[in-house]
C-alpha positions in Angstrom: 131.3 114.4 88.8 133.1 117.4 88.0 132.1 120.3 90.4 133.3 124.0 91.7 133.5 124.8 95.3 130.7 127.5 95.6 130.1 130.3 98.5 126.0 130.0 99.8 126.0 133.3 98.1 126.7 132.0 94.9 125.0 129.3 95.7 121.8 131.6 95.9 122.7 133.9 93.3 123.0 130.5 90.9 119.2 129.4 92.4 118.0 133.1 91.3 119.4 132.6 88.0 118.0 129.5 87.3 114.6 131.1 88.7 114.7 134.1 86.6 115.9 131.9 83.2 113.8 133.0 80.4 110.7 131.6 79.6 111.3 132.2 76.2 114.3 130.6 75.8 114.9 127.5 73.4 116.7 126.3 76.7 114.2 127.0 79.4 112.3 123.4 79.1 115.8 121.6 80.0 116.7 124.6 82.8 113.4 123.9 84.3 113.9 120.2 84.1 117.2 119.7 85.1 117.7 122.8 87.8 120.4 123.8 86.1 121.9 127.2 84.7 123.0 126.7 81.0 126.9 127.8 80.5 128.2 126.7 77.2 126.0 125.3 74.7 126.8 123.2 71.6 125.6 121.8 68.9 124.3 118.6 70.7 124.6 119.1 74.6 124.8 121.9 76.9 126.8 122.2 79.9 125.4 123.9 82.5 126.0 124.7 86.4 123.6 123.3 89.5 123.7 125.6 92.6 125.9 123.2 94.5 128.1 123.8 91.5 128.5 120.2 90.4 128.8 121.2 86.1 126.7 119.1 84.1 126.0 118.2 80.7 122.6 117.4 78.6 121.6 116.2 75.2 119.5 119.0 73.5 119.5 116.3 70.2 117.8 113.4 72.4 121.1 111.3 72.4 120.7 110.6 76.2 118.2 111.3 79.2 118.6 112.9 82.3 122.0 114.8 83.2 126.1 113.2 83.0 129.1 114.6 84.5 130.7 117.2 82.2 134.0 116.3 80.9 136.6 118.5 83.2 138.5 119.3 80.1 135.2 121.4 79.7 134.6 123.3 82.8 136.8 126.3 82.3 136.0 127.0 78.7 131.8 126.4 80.4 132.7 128.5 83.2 134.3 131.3 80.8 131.4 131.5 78.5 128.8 131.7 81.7 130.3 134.2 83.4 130.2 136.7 79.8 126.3 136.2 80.2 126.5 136.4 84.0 129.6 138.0 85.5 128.6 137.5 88.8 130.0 133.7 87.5 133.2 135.0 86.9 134.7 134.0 90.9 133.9 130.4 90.0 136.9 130.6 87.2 139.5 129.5 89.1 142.9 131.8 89.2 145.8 131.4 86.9 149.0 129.1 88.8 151.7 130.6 89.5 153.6 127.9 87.2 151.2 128.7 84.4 152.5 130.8 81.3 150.9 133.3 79.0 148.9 131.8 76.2 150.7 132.1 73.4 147.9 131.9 70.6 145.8 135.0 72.4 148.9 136.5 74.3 146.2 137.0 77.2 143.1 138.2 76.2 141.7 134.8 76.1 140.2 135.2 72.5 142.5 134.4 68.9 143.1 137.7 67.1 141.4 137.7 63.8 138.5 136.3 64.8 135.4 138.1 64.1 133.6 139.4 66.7 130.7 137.7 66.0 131.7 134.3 65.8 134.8 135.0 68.8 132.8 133.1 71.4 132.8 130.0 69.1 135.8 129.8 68.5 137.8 128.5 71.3 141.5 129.8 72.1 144.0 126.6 73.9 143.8 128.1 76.7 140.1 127.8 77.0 139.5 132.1 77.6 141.4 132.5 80.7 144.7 133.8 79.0 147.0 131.3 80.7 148.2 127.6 80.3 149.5 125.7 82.2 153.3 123.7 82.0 151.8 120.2 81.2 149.2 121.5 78.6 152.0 124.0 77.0 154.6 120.6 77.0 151.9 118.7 75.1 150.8 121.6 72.8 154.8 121.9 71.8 154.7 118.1 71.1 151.8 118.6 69.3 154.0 121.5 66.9 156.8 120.1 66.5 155.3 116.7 65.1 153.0 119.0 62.7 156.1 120.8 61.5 157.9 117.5 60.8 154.4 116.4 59.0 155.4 117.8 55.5 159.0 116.5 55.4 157.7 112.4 56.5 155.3 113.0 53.7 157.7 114.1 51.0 160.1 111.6 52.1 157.5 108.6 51.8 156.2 110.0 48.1 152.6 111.4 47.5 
């Protein structure tokens, strides 16, 4: 199960979270039911944070019951998108490598330029909002170009 290391402060500050979630919130029947504070939500599923900080994942469609491990690819981009609501989140996201580079799609910031601001948080940058990527996820991504750019010339050399 995918999980953060978490002080006993944040441990308690993620308890008074969860205590204080809205009532009124679409989300407050599945906070109350699973003891867990909401992060990123989705169309089907939610993943959301326990006070140990195991990150967890529910079905708000009725696809599955009860709570399953988050997928790790997950739990930054989760992690980023809880801490805008609660910054006091924001020690959980862990620190940029020293061997990791720059994200080249946001330069940074964590969000794709051009995007407006009112759809930005949907709209997920590579390097998941923390500004940074790391060598093996960069190495892939440049694999992943270079066989997009080559796309176009295998198709005009194999016909329509």
């Amino acid at each position: 199960m995918s999980r953060v290391a978490v002080s006993k402060s944040q441990m308690r500050t993620i308890r008074d979270l969860i205590a204080a979630f809205p009532s009124e919130s679409p989300h407050s029947a599945y906070v109350a039911q699973h003891g867990a504070l909401p992060l990123y939500v989705s169309w089907g599923a939610t993943i959301g944070i326990t006070p140990k900080g195991k990150i967890v994942e529910w079905s708000t469609e009725g696809d599955y019951e009860g709570l399953r491990p988050a997928d790790p690819s997950w739990v930054i981009s989760a992690l980023v998108q809880g801490s805008k609501k609660w910054p006091a989140l924001t020690a959980l996201i862990p620190p940029r490598p020293p061997t990791a580079h720059t994200c080249p799609d946001c330069h940074g910031t964590g969000r794709i330029h051009g995007v407006p601001e009112n759809i930005a948080d949907g709209v997920g940058c590579s390097c998941r909002g923390v500004g940074w990527i790391e060598p093996q996820v960069e190495e892939r991504r440049s694999m992943l170009s270079r066989l997009r750019d080559r796309l176009p010339r295998l198709r005009r050399r194999d016909g329509p």
